[in-house]
TITOR-722600 format. One record per residue (C-alpha): residue number from 1; residue in one letter; x, y, z. Coordinates in steps of 0.001 Angstrom, whole numbers. Each point is the difference from the previous one (the first is absolute). Example, Ala and Ser with C-alpha at 12.3 -4.5 7.8 and 13.67 -1.06 7.14 Angstrom:
NODE  lumke  fido       xx       yy       zz
NODE      1     a    12300    -4500     7800
NODE      2     s     1370     3440     -660
This chain:
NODE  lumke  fido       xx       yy       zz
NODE      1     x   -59166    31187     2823
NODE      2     x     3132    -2182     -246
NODE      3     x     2488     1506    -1961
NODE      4     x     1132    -2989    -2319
NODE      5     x     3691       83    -1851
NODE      6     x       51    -1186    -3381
NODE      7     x     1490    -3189     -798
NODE      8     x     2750      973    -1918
NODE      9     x     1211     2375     2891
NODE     10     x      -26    -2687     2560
NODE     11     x     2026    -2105    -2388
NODE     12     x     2538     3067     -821
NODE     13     x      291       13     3636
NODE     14     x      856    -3658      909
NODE     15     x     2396      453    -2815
NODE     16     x     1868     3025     1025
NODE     17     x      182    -1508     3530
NODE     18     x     1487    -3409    -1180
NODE     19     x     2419     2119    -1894
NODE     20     x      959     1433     2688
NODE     21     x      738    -2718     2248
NODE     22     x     1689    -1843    -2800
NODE     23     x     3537     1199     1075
NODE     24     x     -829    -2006     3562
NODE     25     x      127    -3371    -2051
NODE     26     x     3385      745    -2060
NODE     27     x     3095    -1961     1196
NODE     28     x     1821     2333     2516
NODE     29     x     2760     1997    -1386
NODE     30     x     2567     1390     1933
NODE     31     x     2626     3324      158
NODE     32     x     3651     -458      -94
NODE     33     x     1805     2904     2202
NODE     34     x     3619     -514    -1500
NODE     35     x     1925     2779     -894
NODE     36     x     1039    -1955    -3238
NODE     37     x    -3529    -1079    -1040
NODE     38     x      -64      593    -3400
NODE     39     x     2862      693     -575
NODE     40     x     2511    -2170    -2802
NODE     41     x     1277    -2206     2718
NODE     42     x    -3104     -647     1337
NODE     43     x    -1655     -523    -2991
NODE     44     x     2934    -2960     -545
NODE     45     x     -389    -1294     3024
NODE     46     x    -3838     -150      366
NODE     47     x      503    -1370    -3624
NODE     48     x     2289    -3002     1506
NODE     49     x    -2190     -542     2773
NODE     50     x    -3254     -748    -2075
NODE     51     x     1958    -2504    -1483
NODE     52     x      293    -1999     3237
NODE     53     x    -3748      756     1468
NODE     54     x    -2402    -2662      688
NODE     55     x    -1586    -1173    -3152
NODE     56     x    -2767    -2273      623
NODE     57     x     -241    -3115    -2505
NODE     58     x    -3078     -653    -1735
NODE     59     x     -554    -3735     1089
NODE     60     x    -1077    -2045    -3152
NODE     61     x    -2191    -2215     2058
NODE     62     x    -1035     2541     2535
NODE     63     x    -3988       15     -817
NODE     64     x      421    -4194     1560
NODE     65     x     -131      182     3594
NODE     66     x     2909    -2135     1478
NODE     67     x      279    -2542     2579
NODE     68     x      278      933     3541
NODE     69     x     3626       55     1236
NODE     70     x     2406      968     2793
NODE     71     x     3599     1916     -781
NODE     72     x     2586    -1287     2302
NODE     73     x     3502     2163      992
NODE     74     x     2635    -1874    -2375
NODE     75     x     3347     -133      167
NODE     76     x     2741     2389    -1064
NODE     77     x     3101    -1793    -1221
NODE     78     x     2358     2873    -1265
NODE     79     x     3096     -286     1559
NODE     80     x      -70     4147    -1015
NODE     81     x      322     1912     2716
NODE     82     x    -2073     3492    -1104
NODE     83     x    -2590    -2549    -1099
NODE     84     x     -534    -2118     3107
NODE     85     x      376     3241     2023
NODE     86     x    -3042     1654    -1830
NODE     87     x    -2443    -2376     -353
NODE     88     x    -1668    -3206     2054
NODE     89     x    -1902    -2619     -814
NODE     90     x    -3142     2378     1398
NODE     91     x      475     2606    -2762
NODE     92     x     -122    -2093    -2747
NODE     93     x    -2939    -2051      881
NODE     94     x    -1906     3693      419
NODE     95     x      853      208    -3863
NODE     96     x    -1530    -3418     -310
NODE     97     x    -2890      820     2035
NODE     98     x    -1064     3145    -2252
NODE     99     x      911    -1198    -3647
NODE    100     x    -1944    -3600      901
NODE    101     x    -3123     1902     1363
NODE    102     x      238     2232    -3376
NODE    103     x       94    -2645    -2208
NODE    104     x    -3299    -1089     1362
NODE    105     x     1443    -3077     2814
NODE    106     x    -1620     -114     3238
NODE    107     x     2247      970     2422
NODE    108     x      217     -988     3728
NODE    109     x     1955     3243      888
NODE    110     x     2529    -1095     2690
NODE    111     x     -456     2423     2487
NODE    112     x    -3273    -1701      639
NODE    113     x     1603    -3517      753
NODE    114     x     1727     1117     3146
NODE    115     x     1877    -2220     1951
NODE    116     x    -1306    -2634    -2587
NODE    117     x     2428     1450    -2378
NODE    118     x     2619    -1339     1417
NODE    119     x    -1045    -3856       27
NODE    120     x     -951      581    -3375
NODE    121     x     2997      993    -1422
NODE    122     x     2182    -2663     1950
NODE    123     x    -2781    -2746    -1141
NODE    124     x      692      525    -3658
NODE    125     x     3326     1089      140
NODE    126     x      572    -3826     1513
NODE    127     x    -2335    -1774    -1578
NODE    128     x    -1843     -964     2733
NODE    129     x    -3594    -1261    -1289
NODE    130     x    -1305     -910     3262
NODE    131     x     1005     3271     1612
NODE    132     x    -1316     2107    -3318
NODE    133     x    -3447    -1968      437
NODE    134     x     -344      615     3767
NODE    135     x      916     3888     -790
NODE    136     x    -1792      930    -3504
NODE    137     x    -3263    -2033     2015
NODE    138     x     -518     3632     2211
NODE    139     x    -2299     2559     -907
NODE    140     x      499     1910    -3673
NODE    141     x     2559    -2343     -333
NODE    142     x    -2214    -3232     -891
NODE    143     x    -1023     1793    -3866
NODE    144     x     4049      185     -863
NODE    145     x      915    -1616    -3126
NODE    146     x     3969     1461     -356
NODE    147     x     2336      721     1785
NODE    148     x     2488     2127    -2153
NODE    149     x     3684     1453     1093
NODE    150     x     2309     1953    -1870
NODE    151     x     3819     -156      729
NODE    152     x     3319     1722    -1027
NODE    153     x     2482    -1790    -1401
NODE    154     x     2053     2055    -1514
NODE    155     x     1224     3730      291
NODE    156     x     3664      987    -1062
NODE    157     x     1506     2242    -2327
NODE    158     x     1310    -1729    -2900
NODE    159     x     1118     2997    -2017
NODE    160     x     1461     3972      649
NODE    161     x     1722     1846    -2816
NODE    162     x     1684     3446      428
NODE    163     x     1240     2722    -2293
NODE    164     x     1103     3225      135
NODE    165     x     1769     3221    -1462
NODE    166     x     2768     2285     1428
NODE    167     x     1488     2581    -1962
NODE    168     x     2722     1061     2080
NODE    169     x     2846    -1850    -1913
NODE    170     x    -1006     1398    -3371
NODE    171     x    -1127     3141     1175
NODE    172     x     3226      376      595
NODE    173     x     1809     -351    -3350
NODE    174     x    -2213     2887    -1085
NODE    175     x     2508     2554      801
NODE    176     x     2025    -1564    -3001
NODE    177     x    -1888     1931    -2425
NODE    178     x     -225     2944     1120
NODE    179     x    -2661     2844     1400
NODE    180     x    -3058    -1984    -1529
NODE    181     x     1158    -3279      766
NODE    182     x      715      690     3740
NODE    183     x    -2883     1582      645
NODE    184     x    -1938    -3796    -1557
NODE    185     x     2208    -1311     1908
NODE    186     x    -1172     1994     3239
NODE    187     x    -3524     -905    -1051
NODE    188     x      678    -3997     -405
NODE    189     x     2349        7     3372
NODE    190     x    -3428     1454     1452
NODE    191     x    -1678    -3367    -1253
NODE    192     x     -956    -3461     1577
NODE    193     x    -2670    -2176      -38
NODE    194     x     -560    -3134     1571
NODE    195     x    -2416    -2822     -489
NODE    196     x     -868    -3215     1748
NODE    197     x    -2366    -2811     -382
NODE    198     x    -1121    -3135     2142
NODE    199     x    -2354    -2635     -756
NODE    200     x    -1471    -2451     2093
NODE    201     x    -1567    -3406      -73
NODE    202     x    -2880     -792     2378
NODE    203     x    -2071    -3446      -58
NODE    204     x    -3229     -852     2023
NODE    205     x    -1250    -3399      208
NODE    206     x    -3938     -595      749
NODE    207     x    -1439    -3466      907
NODE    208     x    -3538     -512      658
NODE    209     x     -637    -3034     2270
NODE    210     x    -3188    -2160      796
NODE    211     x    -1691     1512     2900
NODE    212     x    -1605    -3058     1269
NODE    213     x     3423    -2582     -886
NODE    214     x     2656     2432     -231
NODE    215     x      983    -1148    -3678
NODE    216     x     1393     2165    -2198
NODE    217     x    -2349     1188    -2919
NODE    218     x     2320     1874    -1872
NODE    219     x     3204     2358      -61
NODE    220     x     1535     2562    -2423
NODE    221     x     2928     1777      183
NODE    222     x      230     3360    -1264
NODE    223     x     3480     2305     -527
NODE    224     x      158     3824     -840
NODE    225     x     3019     2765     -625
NODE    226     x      237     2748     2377
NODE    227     x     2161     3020    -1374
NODE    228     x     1542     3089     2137
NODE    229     x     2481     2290    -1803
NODE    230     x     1370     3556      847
NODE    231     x      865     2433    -2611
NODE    232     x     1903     3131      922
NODE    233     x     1660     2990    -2516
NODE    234     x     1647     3259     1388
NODE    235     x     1410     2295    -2819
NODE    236     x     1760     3340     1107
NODE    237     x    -1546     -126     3269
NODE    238     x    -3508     -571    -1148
NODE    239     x    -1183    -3522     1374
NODE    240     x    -2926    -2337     -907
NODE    241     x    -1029    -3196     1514
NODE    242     x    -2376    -3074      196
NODE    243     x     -200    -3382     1484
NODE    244     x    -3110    -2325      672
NODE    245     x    -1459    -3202    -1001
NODE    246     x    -2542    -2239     1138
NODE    247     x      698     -873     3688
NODE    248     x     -445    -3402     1896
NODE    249     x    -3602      852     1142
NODE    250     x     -906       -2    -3327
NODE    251     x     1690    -2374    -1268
NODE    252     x    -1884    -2541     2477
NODE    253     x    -3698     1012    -1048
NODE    254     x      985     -105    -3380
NODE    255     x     1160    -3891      466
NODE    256     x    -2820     -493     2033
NODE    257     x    -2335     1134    -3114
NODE    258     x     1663    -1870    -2511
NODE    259     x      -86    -3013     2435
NODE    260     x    -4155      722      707
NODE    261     x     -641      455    -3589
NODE    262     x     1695    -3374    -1151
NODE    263     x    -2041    -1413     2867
NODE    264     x    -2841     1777    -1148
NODE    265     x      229    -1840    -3509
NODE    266     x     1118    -3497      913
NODE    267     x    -2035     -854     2740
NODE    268     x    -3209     1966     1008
């Protein structure tokens, strides 16, 4: 006789076991093995650093699927030396790439173009019609509607302030007044702080261009402040410090987003 297990077991069961593969579907987590973690300066600095992670934007449009569209390399005209140095033409159209695909564009991902790349981007970055029609008429390139590039024109620092505190010279006039007044002034001698600030300006450009004419469609221009400041205080031999900001990397995807999103709202 077959021994039969009531219902409600069977379901208890399949419970229990997706319960206990649920931890398998969570996001990973990870450990952090520095001797600091926890700690009040890493607490501040982990603090600092959310402020410049990745934040996706919630596309208002993003439920519309797009056109289909290419993201050329585009041009980096800062004079700036740190800029130029750290980024290409390449890096920013990755940004493009990823913020286009999640606001719901189709994107043609470069890295499957080629050699084609190449004739693409010198096509439209002439305005050569003929040449664009002769190169968008291969393969996945035939359903292209855009062809979209984002440039730099602009990354300098326009501002840097700087103040500090040494108490050496009136440390010194403590001994004027006596026991109790040179021993303040041993304690303000003892003291300096320092603290420095400098913002940047950084504008992108995008243009989105015909794919079959090589017309423009549209551009925007979009500008945003970068800040980096250092603060330090040392006080009878006792020192704290912090400096940060939101660095160029970031600074990029975040003009890239602001760029998508307008595009997002104009002209999907």
């Amino acid at each position: 006789m077959m021994n039969v297990k009531p219902l409600h077991l069977e379901a208890f069961a399949a419970a229990a076991l997706i319960i206990a593969a649920g931890p398998s579907w969570a996001q990973p987590t990870f450990g952090n093995p520095s001797p600091t973690a926890g700690s009040s300066t890493s607490q501040a600095a982990n603090a600092a650093a959310d402020q410049a992670a990745y934040k996706p934007v919630e596309y208002a449009n993003k439920a519309k699927r797009g056109p289909a569209l290419v993201v050329i390399p585009g041009d980096v005209k800062s004079n700036n030396a740190t800029f130029v140095q750290k980024f290409g033409p390449n890096n920013i159209a990755d940004f493009g790439e990823l913020e286009l695909s999640q606001a719901n564009f189709q994107v043609l991902e470069r890295s499957n173009l080629g050699n084609l790349l190449q004739e693409v981007s010198l096509a439209y970055n002439l305005g050569d019609a003929d040449k664009a029609r002769k190169t968008m008429g291969v393969g996945k390139l035939k359903t292209t509607k855009w062809i979209v590039k984002f440039d730099i024109l602009k990354a300098e620092q326009i501002a840097e302030n700087k103040q500090g505190f040494d108490g050496r010279a009136i440390g010194a006039l403590g001994g004027l007044f006596g026991l109790g007044g040179s021993v303040a002034g041993h304690v303000v001698s003892n003291t300096q702080t320092r603290d420095a600030t400098a913002v940047w300006l950084i504008g992108m450009r995008y243009k989105i261009m015909n794919a079959t004419t090589t017309e423009q469609v549209a551009q925007g221009y979009q500008e945003l402040k970068m800040e980096v400041g250092a603060s330090q205080t040392s006080v009878m031999g006792v020192s704290q410090g912090a400096k940060g900001g939101v660095g160029l990397d970031t600074m990029v995807q975040r003009l890239v987003q602001t760029a998508v999103w307008e595009i997002d709202n104009k002209y999907k």
